[in-house]
N, C-alpha and C positions, 0 to 999 in steps of 0.2 A: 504493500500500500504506500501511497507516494507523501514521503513529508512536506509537511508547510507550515513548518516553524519561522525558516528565515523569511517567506512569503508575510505571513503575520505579521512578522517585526517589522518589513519593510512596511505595509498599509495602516499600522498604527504610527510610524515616525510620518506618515506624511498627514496624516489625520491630525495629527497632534502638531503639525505646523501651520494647517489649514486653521485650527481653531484658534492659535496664537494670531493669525492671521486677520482671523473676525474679531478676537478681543481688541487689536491694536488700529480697529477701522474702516477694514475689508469689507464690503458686503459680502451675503451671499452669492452674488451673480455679477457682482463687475468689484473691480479692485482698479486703483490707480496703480500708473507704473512707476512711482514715485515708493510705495510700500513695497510693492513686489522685489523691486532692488532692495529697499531695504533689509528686506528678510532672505537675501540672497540671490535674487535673480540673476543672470548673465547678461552681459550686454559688452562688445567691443571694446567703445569706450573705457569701463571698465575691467573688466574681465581681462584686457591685453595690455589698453593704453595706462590704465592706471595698477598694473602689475595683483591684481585682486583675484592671483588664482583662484582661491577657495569657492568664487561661485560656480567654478567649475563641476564643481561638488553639490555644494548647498540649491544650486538651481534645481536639481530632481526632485526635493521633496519639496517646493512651493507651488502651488495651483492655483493657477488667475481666476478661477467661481466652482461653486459646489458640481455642475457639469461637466467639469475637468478633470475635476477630482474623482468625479462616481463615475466615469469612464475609467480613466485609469486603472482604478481601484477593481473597477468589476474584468479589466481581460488581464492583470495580475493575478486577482482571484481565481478566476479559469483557467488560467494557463501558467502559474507559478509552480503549483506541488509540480507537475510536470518535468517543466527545467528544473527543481530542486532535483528530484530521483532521477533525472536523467546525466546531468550537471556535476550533480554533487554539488556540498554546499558551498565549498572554497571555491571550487571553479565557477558556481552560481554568484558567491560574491562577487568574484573579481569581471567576469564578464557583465555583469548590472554596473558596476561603478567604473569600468572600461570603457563600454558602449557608452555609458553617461557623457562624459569628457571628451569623448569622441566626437560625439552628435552636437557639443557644445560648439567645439573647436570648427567644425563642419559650420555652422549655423552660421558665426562671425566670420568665418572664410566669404560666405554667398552673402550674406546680410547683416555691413557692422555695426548697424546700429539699431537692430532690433530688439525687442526684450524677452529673453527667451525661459523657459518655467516648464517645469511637470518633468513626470515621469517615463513619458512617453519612451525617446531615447533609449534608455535603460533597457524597457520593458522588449522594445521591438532588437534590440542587443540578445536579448534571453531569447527568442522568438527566431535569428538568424541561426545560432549558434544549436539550438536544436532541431530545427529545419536539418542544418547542416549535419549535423550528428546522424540525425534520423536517415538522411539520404543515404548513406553508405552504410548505416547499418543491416544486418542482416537477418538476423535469428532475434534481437530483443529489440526492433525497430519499435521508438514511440510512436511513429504516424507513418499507416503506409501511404504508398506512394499517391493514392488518387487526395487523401487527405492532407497532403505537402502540396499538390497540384489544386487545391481547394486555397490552403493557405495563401499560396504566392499568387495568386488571383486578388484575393481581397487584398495586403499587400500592393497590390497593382491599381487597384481600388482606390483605395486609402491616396495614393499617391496621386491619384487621376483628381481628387476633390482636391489635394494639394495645390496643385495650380491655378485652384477656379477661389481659393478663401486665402484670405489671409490670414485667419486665425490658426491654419494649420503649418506648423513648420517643415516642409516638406527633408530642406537641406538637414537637420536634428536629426529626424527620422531616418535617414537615408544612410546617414553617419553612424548609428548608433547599430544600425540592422545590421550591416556589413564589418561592422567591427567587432560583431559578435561571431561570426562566421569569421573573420578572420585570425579570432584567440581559438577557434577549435579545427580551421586548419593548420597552424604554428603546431597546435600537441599535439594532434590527433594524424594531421595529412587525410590520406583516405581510407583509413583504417581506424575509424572509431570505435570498433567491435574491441579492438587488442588495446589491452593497459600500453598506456606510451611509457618511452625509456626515461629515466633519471635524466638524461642527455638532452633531451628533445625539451623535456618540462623547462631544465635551467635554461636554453636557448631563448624559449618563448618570454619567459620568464625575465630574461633581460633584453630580449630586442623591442618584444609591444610595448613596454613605456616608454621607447626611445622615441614612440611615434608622436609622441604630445610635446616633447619642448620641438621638434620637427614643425608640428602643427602650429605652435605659439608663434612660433619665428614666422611662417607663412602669412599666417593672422597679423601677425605684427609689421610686415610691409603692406599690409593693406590698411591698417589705422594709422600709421605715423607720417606724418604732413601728408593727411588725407583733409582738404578742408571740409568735407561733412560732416569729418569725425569735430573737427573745432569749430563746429557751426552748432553741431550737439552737445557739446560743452559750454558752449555762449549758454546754449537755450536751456540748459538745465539749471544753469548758474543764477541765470536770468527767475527760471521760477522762484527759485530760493529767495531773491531778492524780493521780487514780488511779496512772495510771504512774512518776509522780514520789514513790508511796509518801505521799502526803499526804490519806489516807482522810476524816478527817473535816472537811476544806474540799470534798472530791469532793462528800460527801456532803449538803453544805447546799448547793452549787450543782445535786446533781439534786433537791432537794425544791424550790428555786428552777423549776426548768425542769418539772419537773414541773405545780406549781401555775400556770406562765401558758401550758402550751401549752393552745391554742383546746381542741384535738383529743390528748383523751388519749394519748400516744405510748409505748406498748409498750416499744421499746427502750430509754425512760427507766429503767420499770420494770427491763431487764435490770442497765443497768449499776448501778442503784442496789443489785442485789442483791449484785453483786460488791462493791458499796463496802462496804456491811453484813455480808457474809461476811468482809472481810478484819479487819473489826473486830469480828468475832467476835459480831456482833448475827444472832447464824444462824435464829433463830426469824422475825425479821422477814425475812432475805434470803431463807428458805424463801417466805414468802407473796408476795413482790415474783417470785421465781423463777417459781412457779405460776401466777402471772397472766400472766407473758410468753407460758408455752404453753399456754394456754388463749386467747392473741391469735396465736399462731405452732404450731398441731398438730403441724408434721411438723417443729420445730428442732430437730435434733441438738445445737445450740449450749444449747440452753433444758435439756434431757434431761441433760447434762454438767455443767454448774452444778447440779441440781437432785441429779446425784448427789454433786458435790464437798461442797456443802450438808450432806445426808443423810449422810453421809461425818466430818464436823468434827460431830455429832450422836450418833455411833456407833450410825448404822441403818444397817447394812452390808449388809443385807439387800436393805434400801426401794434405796441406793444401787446395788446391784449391778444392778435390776430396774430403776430407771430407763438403768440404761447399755443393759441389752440390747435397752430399747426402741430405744435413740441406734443402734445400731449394727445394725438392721434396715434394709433396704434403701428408703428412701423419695422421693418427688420433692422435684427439688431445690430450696431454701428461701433467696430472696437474702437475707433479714436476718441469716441464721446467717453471711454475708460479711461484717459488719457491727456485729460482736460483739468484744469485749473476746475472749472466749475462741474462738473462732474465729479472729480474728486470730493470739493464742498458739500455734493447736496445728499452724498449719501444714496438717495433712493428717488424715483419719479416723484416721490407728496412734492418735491421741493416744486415743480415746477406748477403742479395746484396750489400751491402756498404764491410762487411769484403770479398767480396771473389774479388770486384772491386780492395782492396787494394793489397790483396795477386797478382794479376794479375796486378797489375802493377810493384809490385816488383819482377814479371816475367817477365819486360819488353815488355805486354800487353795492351796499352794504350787505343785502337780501342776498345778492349772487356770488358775495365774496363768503359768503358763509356756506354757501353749498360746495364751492372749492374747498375749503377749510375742511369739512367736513368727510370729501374724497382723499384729502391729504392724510386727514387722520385714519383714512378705513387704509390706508398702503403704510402707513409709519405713524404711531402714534406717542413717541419720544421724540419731537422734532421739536424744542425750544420755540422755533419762531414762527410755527403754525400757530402754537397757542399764544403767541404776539399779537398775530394777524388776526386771530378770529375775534381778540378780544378788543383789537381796534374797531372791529365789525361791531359786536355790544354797545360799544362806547359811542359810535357813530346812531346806533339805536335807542341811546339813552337804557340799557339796559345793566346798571354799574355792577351789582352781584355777580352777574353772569360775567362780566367782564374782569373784574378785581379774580374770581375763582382761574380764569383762561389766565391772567398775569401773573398769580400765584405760581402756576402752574409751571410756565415759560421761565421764572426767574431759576425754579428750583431745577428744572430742566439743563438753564445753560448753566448752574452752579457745575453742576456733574460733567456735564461738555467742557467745560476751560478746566476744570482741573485734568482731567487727562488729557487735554493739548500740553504742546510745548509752549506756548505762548503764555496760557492763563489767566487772559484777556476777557475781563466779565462786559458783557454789552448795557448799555445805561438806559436801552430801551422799555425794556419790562419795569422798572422803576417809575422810569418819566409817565410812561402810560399808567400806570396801577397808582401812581398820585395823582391823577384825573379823578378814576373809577373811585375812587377812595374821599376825595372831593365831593363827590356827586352822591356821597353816602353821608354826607357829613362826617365823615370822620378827618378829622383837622391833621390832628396829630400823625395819623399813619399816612395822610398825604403829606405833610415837611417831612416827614422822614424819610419815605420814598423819595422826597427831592431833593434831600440832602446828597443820598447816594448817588443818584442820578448825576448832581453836578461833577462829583469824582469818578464818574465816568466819561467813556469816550460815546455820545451821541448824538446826533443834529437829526432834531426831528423835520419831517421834509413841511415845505410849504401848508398845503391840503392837511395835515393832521389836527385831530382834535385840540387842542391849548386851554393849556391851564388857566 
């Protein structure tokens, strides 16, 4: 009977990064690529240019959404005890974390500046290597031969949808499958059936890992004075700054990365529009916005900027029209994982939360509460839904119901800033719930509310209710 000890091990280390993963921000179904590096992703840039071997490693067990993962996870499950009892366990190790770094190195060779994640690699490393086994076995073949001819079909498969998505890494896959088969012809040759010699094991033993600093070197004339590779350096650096409140250095490092990528890059565009909206250059951020989605059709991420835009312009109108595009049902769009605002909103409520806002500051109070209320049925810990709906009350004169939504949003963002880096509490929920608090006659808990408010960072817009 076939063991799946080390199979085990391997589906709980990745489970157990996946959840570190959702603790520290991750949704279930989209991740930024800002976290995914963090918790070890690959990528050129790094991985070569800034000498950060270890993601070579660490990128197997990180997974971009629960779909990735319960893929994975279910054709290891099926097909791991297999490679264990066929493999054995040491050779089962070393061809999983072989094929890993293999597929990795492959992946930055074809594409240096993608972000690459999962298991896959590894997986289809175990998958070559017993293929391989299996084909010249004779008397204890794991797969006969029409079921190896079923294999390398799908295989065939797998790699034909390669070229048509981008979310599949065809170069990974392709590196990690054939490096598997090439650690069990080094042992085996074509005689898998016969214990290989002492001789043949130490050969193998020290010629395949001669093939990764091989592979790094190759990698490595493809990132260094690559300008894309320091157009993707500007632009990472650039978000950082972004986040760090420091707009207009953001903003000469994306005009930087901008002008030397080879290959105009769209998402330069986005975030430079976010740099420009914060600095209130809205006419230009609107054309940097428009151009993103007119390179990305179907970005919800693109459509939500273009309303916040529209929004700081007071076309509340234009703005509201772009949300209800965002919020139409469409295929799903990896660069929108990949986005400054995307990253922020977490989940879709946010974009029924912005278009809630925009309609109130249309003076729409009824229809910004049935937003509110769609926000709260998809995410119902969002801080500043329960801002928004309680600005909606407030606009209704109804303060109970509104002070309870303030309450509610203060203790929300309390728990949100302390697990950021920042730990930047918003003056919003205050300024508002000393209204709601006002209109209750309660004196006292409105100047206190205002007190804190002033030691915060907030400008309530034109159109809001006032104290």
């Amino acid at each position: 009977m076939a063991t799946n000890r080390l199979t085990l091990a391997t589906c709980f280390l990745c489970m157990l990064v996946f959840a570190m993963e959702l603790a520290m921000g991750n949704g279930l179904l989209n991740a930024s690529a800002d976290n995914l590096l963090r918790f070890g992703a690959s990528t050129g840039p790094l991985t070569i240019g800034q000498a950060e071997y270890g993601r070579l490693l660490s990128y197997i067990f990180v997974h971009a959404n629960i779909l990735h993962l319960a893929l994975n996870l279910y054709v290891l499950m099926d097909f791991g005890p297999t490679a264990e009892a066929s493999l054995g366990r040491k050779l089962y190790v070393f061809v999983f974390l072989f094929a890993g770094v293999i597929g990795a190195l492959t992946s930055i060779f074809c594409h240096q500046t993608q972000v690459t994640v999962g298991a896959s690699a590894a997986i289809l490393g175990l998958l070559g290597a017993v293929i391989y086994k299996s084909w010249f076995e004779k008397e204890q073949a794991r797969f006969s031969r029409p079921q190896l001819i079923m294999l390398c079909i799908f295989l065939f498969y797998s790699l034909l949808l390669g070229f048509t998505s981008d979310l599949i890494d065809n170069a990974a896959h392709l590196g990690g499958f054939f490096a598997g088969m090439v650690v069990i012809a080094a042992i085996y040759g074509n005689k898998p059936e016969q214990a290989p010699t002492t001789k043949r094991i130490t050969a193998a033993a020290s010629l395949l890992p001669l093939t990764i600093p091989l592979l790094i070197y190759a990698d490595g004339k493809k990132i260094f004075d690559n300008p894309d590779i320091t157009a993707y350096m500007d632009h990472k650096e650039a978000i950082e700054l972004i986040e760090g409140h420091q707009y207009e250095k953001a903003l000469a490092k994306l005009n930087e990365a901008q002008n030397l990528a080879l290959k105009k890059n769209s998402s330069i565009l986005f975030d430079r529009a976010v740099a420009l909206n914060l600095l209130n250059r809205n006419e230009e951020a609107l054309k940097d916005s428009e151009s993103w989605i007119a390179a990305n059709k179907d970005s919800a991420a693109g459509l939500m900027q273009k309303g916040l835009i529209l929004h700081k312009l007071n076309r509340n109108k234009e703005a509201i029209a772009a949300l209800d595009q965002a919020v139409k049902p469409k295929p799903f769009n990896l660069m929108d994982q990949f986005t400054i605002v995307a990253q922020k909103s977490g989940s879709p409520a946010i974009l029924y939360n912005n278009r809630a806002w925009f309609e109130l500051s249309d003076n729409e109070p009824r229809q910004a509460l049935e937003d509110c209320d769609k926000a709260m049925a998809l995410n119902n810990k969002i801080d500043t839904v329960y801002d928004t709906r309680g600005v909606a009350y407030l606009m209704l004169k109804d303060y109970k119901q509104a002070e309870s939504d303030f309450t509610r949003a203060i203790d929300l963002a309390k728990i949100r800033t302390a697990a950021s880096k920042s730990g930047e509490e918003d003056g919003a929920g205050y300024y508002h719930r000393a209204i709601a608090r006002k209109g209750l006659g309660d004196e006292k808990g409105a100047n206190e509310d205002l007190e804190r408010y002033k030691s915060l960072k907030y400008e309530p817009e034109t159109w809001e209710p006032k104290l």
